[in-house]
BAFI-859499 format. One line per field, with one value per residue (C-alpha): residue number from 1; residue in three letters; chain; z, y, x. Coordinates in steps of 0.25 Angstrom, whole numbers, plus 5000, padded with zeros to 4 digits. Each point is the difference from the previous one (the first is absolute). Layout:
BEGIN
nr [NUM,...] .
rest [ALA,...] .
kette [A,...] .
Z [Z,...] .
Y [Y,...] .
X [X,...] .
This chain:
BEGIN
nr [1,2,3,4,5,6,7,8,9,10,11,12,13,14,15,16,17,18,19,20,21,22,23,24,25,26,27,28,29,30,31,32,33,34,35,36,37,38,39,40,41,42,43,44,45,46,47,48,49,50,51,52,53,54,55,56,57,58,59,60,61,62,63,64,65,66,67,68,69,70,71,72,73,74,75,76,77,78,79,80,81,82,83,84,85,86,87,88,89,90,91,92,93,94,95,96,97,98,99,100,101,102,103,104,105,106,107,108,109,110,111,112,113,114,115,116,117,118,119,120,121,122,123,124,125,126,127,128,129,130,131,132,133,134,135,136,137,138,139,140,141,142,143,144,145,146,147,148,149,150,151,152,153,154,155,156,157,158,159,160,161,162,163,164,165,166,167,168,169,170,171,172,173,174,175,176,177,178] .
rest [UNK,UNK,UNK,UNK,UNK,UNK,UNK,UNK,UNK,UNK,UNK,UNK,UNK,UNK,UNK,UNK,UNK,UNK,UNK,UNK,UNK,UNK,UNK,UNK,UNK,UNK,UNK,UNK,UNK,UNK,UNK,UNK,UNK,UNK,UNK,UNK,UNK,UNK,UNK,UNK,UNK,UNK,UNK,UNK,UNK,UNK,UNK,UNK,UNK,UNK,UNK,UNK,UNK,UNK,UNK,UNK,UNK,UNK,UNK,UNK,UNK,UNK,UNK,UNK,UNK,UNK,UNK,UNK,UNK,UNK,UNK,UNK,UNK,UNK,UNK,UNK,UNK,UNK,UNK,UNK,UNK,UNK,UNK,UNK,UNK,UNK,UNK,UNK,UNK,UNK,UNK,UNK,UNK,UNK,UNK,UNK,UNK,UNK,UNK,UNK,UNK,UNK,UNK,UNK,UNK,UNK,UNK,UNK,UNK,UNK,UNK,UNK,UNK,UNK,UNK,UNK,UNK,UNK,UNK,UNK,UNK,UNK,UNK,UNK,UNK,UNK,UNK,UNK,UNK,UNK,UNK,UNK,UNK,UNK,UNK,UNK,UNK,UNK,UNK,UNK,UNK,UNK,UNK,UNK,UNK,UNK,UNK,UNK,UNK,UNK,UNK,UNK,UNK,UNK,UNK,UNK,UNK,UNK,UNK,UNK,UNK,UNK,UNK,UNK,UNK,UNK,UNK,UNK,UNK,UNK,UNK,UNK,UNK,UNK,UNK,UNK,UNK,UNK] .
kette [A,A,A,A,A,A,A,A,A,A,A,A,A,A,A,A,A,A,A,A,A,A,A,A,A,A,A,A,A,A,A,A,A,A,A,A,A,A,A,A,A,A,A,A,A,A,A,A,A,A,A,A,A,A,A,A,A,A,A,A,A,A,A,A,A,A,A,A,A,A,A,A,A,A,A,A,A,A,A,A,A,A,A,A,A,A,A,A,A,A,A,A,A,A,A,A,A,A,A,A,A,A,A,A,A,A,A,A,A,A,A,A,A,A,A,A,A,A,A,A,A,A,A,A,A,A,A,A,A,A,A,A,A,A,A,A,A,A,A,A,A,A,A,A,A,A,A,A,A,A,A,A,A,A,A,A,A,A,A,A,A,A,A,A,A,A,A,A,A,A,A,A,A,A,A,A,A,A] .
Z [5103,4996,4999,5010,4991,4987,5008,5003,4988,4992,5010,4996,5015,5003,5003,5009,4998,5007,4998,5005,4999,5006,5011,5003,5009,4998,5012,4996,5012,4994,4989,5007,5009,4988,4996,5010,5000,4985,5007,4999,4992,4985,4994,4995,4999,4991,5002,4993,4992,5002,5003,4997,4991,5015,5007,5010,5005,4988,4995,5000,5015,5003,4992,5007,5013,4997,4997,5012,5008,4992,4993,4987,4991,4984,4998,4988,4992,4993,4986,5006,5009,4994,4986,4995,5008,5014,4996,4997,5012,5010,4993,5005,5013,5002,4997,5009,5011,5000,4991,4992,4994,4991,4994,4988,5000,4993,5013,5003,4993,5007,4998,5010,5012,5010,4989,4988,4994,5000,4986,4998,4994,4993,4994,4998,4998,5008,4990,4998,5015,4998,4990,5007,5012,4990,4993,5011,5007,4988,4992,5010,4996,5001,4987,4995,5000,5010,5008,5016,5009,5009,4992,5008,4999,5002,5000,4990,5000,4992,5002,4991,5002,5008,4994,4994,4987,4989,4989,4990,5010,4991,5013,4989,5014,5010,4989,4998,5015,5001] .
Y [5009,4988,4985,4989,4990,5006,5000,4984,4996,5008,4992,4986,4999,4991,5010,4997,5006,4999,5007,5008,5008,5011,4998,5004,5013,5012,4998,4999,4992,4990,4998,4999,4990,4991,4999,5003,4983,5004,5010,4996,4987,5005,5011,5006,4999,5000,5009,4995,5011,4997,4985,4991,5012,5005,5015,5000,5010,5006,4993,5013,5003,4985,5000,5016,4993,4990,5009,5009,4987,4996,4990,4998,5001,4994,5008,4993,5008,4994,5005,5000,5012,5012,5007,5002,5015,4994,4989,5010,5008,4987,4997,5014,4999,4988,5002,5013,4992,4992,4986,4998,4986,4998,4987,5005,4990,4997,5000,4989,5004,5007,4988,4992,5010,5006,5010,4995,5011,5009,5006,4995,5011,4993,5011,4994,4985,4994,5003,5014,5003,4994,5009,5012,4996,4998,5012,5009,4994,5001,5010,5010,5004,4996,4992,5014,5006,5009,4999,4994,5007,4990,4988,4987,4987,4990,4985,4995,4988,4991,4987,4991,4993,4988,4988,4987,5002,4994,4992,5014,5010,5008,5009,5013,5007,4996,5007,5012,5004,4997] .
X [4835,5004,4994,5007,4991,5007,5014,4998,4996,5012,5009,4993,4996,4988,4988,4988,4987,4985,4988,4989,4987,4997,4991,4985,5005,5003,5008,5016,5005,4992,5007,5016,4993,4996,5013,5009,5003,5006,5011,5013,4995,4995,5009,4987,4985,4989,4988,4989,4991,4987,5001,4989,4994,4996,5002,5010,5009,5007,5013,5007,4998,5003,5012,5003,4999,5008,5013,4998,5001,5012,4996,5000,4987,4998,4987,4991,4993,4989,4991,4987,4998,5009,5001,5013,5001,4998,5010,5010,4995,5002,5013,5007,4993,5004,5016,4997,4997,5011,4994,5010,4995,4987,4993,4991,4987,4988,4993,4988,4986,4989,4988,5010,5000,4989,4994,4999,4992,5014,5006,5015,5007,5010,5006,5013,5004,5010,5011,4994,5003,5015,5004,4993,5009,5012,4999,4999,5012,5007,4996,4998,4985,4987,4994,4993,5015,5001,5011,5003,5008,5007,4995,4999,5010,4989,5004,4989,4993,4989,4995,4991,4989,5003,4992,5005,5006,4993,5008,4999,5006,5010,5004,4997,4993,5010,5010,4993,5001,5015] .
């Protein structure tokens, strides 16, 4: 499987994304008629992971649904609700299922959403989850060593926080991620 966002970029083409989060259903018609307006128009979508620090249908199956609609899913993963075994574990499933595109993000705090009582796991940072991804695209293995049969060609992406930039930025964080 390959990406057609990796392909576009590689060949300096002007790339159009949108983004959504999943709905409140469990119903997957709901989620192609959401972006069935984006068809055609973005050459992939986002699939928030928990948006708002709120539940919503998982990213994996919106990102899942996406692709067996053939559309194009970027499905974020964020710090906040997975150890490092169920990102690794979401990682395979979702290369399995046809997602061949991944933003690694911090992911908004629990005290901003609906349950603000909720543990953030946090197991990883943002850049720890970037070189999971790398790694086991690269390396052929999971972090532990052990090896990855049919390891994934994910098209890895970060972002950094998206506030003014103060007169002291040095960028060092924005590097770390590249």
């Amino acid at each position: 499987m390959k990406s057609k966002l990796r392909k576009l970029l590689n060949e300096n083409k002007f790339v159009f994304t949108a983004e959504t989060s999943p709905p409140d259903s469990g119903n997957k018609d709901v989620v192609i008629d959401e972006v069935e307006c984006l068809n055609g128009l973005a050459d992939a979508i986002n699939v928030t992971d928990g948006a708002g620090a709120k539940s919503h249908m998982s990213a994996l199956a919106t990102a899942a649904i996406l692709a067996q609609n053939g559309i194009e899913p970027i499905l974020q993963l964020t710090t906040r609700d997975r150890n490092r075994i169920a990102i690794q574990g979401d990682l395979l499933g979702g290369w399995a299922l046809d997602i061949p595109n991944i933003l690694c993000l911090y992911g908004d705090e629990v005290k901003g959403g609906d349950q603000p009582d909720t543990k953030e796991v946090r197991d990883l940072d943002t850049i720890g989850i970037l070189r999971t991804a790398h790694e086991i695209k690269t390396k052929k293995m999971y972090p532990s060593g052990r090896k990855i049969n049919d390891a994934p060609e994910f098209f890895i992406g970060g972002a950094d926080t998206p506030f003014k930039i103060k007169n002291d930025f040095d960028g060092l964080n924005l590097l770390k991620k590249n």
